[in-house]
C-alpha positions in Angstrom: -98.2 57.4 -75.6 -102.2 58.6 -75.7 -102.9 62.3 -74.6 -103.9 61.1 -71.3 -101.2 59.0 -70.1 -98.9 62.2 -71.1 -100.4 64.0 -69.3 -100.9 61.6 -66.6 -97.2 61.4 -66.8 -96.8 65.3 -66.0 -99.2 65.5 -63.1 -97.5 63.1 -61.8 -94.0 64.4 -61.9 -95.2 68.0 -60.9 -96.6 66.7 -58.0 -93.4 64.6 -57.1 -91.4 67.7 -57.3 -93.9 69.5 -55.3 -94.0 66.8 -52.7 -89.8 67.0 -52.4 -89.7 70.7 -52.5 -92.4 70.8 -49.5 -90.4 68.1 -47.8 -87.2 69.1 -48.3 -87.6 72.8 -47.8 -88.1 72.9 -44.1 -84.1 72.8 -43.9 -83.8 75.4 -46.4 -83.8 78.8 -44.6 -83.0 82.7 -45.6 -79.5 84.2 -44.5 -79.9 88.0 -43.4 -76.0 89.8 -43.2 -77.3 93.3 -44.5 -76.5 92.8 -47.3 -77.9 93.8 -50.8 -78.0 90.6 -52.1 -80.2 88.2 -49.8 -79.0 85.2 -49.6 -80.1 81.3 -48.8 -78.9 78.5 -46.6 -78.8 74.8 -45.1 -79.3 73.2 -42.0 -76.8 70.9 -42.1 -76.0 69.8 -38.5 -78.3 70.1 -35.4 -77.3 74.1 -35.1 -75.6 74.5 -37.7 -76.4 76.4 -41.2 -74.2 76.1 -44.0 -74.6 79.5 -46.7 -72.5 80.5 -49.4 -69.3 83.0 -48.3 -69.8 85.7 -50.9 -73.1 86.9 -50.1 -71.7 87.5 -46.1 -70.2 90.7 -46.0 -70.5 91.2 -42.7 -69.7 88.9 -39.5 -72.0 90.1 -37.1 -75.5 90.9 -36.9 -76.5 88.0 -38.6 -79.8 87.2 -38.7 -81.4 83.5 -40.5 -84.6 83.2 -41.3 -86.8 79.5 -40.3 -89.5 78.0 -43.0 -91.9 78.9 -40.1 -91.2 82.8 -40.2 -89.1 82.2 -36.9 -86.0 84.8 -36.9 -83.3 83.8 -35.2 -79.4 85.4 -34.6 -76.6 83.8 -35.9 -73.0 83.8 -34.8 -70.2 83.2 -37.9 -68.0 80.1 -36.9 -66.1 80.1 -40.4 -65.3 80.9 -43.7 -63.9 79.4 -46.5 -64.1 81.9 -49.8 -61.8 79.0 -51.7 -65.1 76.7 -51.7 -67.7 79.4 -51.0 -68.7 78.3 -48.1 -69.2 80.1 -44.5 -70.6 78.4 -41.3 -72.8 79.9 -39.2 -74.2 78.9 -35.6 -78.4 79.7 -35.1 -79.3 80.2 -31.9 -82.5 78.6 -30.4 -84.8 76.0 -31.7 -83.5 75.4 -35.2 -85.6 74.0 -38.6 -85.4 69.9 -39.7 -81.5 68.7 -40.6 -81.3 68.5 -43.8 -81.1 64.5 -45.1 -78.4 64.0 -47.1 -77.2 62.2 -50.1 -74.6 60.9 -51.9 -73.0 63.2 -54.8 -70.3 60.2 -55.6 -73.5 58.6 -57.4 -74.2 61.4 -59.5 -74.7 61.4 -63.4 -75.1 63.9 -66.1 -78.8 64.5 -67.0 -79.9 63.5 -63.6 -83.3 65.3 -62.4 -82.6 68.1 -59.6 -84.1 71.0 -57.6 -82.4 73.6 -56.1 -84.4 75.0 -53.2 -83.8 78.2 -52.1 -85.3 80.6 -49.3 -84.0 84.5 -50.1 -86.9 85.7 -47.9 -89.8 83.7 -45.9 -91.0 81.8 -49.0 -89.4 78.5 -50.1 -88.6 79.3 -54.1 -87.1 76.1 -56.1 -85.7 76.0 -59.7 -86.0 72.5 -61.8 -83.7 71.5 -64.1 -80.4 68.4 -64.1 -76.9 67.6 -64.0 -75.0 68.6 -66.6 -71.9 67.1 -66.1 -69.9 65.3 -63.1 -66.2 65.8 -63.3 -63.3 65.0 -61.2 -61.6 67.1 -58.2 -60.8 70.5 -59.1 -59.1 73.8 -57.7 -61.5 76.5 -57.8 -60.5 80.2 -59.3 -60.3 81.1 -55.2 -58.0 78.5 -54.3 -60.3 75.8 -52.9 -60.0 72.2 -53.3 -63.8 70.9 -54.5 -64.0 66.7 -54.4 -65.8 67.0 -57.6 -67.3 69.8 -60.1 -70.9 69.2 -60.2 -72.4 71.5 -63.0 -76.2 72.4 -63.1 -78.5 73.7 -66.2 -80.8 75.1 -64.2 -81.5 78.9 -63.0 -79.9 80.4 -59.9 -82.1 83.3 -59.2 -81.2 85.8 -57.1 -80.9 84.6 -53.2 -80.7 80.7 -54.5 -76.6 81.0 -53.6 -76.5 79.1 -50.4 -79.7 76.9 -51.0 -79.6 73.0 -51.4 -79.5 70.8 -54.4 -82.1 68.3 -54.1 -82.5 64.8 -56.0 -85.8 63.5 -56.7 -85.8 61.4 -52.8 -85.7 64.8 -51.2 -81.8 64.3 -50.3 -79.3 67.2 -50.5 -76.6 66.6 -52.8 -74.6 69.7 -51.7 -74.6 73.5 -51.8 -75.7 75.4 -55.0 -73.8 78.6 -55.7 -72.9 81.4 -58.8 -70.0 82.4 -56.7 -67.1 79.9 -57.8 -68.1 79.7 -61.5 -68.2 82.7 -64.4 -69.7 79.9 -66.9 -72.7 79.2 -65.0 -74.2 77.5 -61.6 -72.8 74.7 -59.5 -73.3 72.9 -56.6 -70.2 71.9 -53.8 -70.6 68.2 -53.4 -71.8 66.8 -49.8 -68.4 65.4 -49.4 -66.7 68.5 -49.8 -69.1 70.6 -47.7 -68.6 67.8 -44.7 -65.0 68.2 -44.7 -65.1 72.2 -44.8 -67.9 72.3 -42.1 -65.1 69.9 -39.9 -62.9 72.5 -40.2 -64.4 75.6 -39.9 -66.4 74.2 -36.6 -63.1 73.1 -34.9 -60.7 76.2 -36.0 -62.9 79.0 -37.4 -60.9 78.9 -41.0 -59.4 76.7 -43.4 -55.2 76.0 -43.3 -53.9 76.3 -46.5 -50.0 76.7 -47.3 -48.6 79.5 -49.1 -45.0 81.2 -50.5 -45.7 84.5 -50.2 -45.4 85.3 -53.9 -47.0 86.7 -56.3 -46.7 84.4 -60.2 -47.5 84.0 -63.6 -46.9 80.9 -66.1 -44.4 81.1 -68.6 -42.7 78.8 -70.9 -39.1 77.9 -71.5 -37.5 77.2 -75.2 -37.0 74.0 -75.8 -33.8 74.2 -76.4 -33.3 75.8 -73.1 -34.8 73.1 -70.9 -33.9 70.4 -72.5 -29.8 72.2 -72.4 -30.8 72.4 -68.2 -32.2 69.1 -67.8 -35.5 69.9 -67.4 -38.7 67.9 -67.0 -40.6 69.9 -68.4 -40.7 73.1 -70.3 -43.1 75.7 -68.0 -42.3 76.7 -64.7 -43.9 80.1 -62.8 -41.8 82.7 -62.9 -41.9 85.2 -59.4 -43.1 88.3 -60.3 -43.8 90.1 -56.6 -42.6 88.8 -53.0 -44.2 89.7 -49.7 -41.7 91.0 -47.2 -40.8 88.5 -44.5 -43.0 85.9 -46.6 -41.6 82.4 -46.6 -40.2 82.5 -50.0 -38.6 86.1 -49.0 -36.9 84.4 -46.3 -35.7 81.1 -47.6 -34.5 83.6 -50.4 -36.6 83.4 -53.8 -35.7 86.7 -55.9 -38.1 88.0 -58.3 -37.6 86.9 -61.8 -36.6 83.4 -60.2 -39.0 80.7 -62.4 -39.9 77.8 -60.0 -39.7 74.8 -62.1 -40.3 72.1 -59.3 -42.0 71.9 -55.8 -41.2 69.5 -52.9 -39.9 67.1 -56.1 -43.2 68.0 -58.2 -42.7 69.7 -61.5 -45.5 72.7 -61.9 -46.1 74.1 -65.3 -48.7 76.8 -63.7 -50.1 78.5 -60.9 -52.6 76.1 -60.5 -50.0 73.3 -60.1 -48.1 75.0 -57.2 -51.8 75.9 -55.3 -52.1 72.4 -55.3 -48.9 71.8 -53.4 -49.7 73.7 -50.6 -52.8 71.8 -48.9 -52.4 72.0 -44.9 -50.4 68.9 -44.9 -47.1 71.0 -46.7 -47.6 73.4 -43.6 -44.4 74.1 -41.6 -42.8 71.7 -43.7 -39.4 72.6 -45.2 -39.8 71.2 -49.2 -37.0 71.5 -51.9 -38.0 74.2 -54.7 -36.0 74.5 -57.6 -35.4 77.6 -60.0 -34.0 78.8 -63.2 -32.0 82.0 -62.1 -29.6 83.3 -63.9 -30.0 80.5 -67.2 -29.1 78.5 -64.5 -30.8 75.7 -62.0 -30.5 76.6 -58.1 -32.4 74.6 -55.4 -33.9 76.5 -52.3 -35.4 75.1 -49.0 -38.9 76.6 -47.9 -40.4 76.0 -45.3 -44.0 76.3 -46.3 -45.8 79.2 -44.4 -50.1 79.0 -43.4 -51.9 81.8 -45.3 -53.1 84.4 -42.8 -56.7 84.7 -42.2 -58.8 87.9 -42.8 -57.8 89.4 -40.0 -54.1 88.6 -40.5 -54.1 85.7 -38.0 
C-alpha cells in the first residue's frame, strides 16, 4: 500500500466514524440525578430513555439533557440494578429514537463507538469487540442474553451511552457498572426485554429464598455414601425471618443440594432457578442435614423492591 492510499484509507475511516457519531448522537442525551458522577443515556422508545442504574441515586428531580441543549424533567418508571439498567420517562418534545441493531450478529474484533453525552457535548470512544459470549448471570443477579465485552475506554459519564456499529445502529447499552474486569455493553435484546418490564410494572420479578449462602463441597465419600449427584451444594448460612425458606422450614447449616429437581453446586446455580416463572411456585429442595438427605417444599417468594414492596 503507497503512502497515499494509507492515508487515503484513514481519512476515510475518520470521517466514517465522524459521520456515525454525528448521526447517531442525536439519540444520545446527558442524565442529570444530582449526582457526582454525570451520567449518559438512550432514547430508546418515543419518550423513553434508557441510562445505566448505578449512576441514579436519586428518583426524583431528574433532569435529561437533549443534543440541542433542550433540558427536560424526567420521571423514573424502573430499575433494574441486576442488568444496570433504569428507565426513565422525558417529558416534552424528545431527541431522534435511537435505530437499532442486532447484537446476535456480533463478532470479536468488530469496529464500535460508544457515544456518550455526560454534559451538552456528544463525546465518543473508538475501539471493538472483544469477545461475544453466551448468556450470563451478572455479579447483581441479572440475567444478560449475552456478555458483549469492549476494549475501548469508558470515560467518565459514558455509563448509560450507546454502542454503535459502523451503520450508526445501537447495539445496546455500554456500562462499567456490572464488570470489575473492564467495560461492557447490555445487548439490544436484553435491554428490550427489561425496558418491557420496567414500563408495565415499575421493577423486575425475580424469585428468591430468603437466605443468605455460600458454596461448599462434600467428600467424596460422603456424597457418593448419600446418593448424591454431585458433590457441592450451598450450605445456609443466615435466614430472613418470615422468608420463604424460614417458613417452609430450611435451618441454617442445612446444604441445599438440589432445586425444583436441579442439582446446584453454587450460588450462582440456585440465582438461576429463581427467574419470575418459579414465583409462587411450590418446588421440591433437598438438603443434607444432619449427614442425612431431607426434602422441603418452598414455595418460591418475589424479592421485595427498594421500598420493600
Amino acid at each position: 500500500m503507497t503512502e497515499f492510499s494509507a492515508t487515503d484509507a484513514l481519512s476515510a475511516l475518520s470521517h466514517t466514524l465522524a459521520e456515525t457519531a454525528a448521526r447517531s448522537g442525536g439519540s444520545v442525551v446527558a442524565v442529570n440525578a444530582r449526582s457526582r458522577r454525570p451520567a449518559s443515556g438512550v432514547h430508546w422508545r418515543a419518550g423513553v430513555v434508557v441510562t445505566a442504574e448505578h449512576l441514579l441515586p436519586r428518583e426524583e428531580d431528574i433532569l435529561v439533557t437533549l443534543a440541542d441543549g433542550a433540558v427536560r424533567p424526567a420521571q423514573l418508571a424502573g430499575r433494574d440494578p441486576g442488568t444496570d439498567l433504569a428507565v426513565l420517562r422525558v417529558a416534552g418534545e424528545a431527541p431522534p429514537v435511537a435505530a437499532l441493531g442486532d447484537a446476535a450478529h456480533l463478532q470479536p474484533a468488530t469496529l464500535a463507538l460508544a457515544l456518550a453525552r455526560p454534559g451538552q457535548d456528544l463525546q465518543a470512544s473508538f475501539g471493538l469487540i472483544s469477545a461475544v459470549l453466551g448468556p450470563w448471570r451478572t455479579w447483581r443477579g441479572g440475567q444478560i442474553d449475552r456478555q458483549v465485552r469492549l476494549d475501548l475506554a469508558l470515560y467518565p459519564g459514558f455509563s448509560g451511552g450507546a454502542l454503535v456499529d459502523a451503520a450508526g445502529r445501537t447495539l445496546g447499552i455500554v456500562t462499567a457498572g456490572l464488570s470489575r474486569s473492564g467495560a461492557i455493553a447490555v445487548p439490544v435484546e436484553t435491554v428490550e426485554r427489561v425496558v418491557d418490564q420496567l414500563l408495565a410494572r415499575g421493577r423486575i420479578a425475580r424469585g428468591y429464598l430468603g437466605v443468605g449462602m455460600q458454596p461448599v463441597r462434600l467428600p467424596t465419600a460422603f456424597a457418593s455414601t448419600l446418593g448424591l449427584a454431585g458433590e457441592g451444594g450451598v450450605i445456609v448460612v443466615s435466614l430472613e425471618a418470615e422468608g420463604p425458606a424460614a417458613r417452609s422450614g430450611v435451618l441454617i447449616g442445612d446444604i441445599l443440594v438440589s432445586l425444583d429437581g436441579v442439582a446446584v453446586g453454587d450460588t450462582e446455580d440456585v440465582l438461576a432457578l429463581l427467574g419470575p416463572e418459579r414465583i409462587g411456585r411450590a418446588v421440591s429442595a433437598e438438603v443434607v442435614r444432619g449427614g442425612k438427605r431431607a426434602t422441603i417444599t418452598i414455595t418460591i417468594g418475589e424479592r421485595p423492591g427498594r421500598d420493600g414492596r
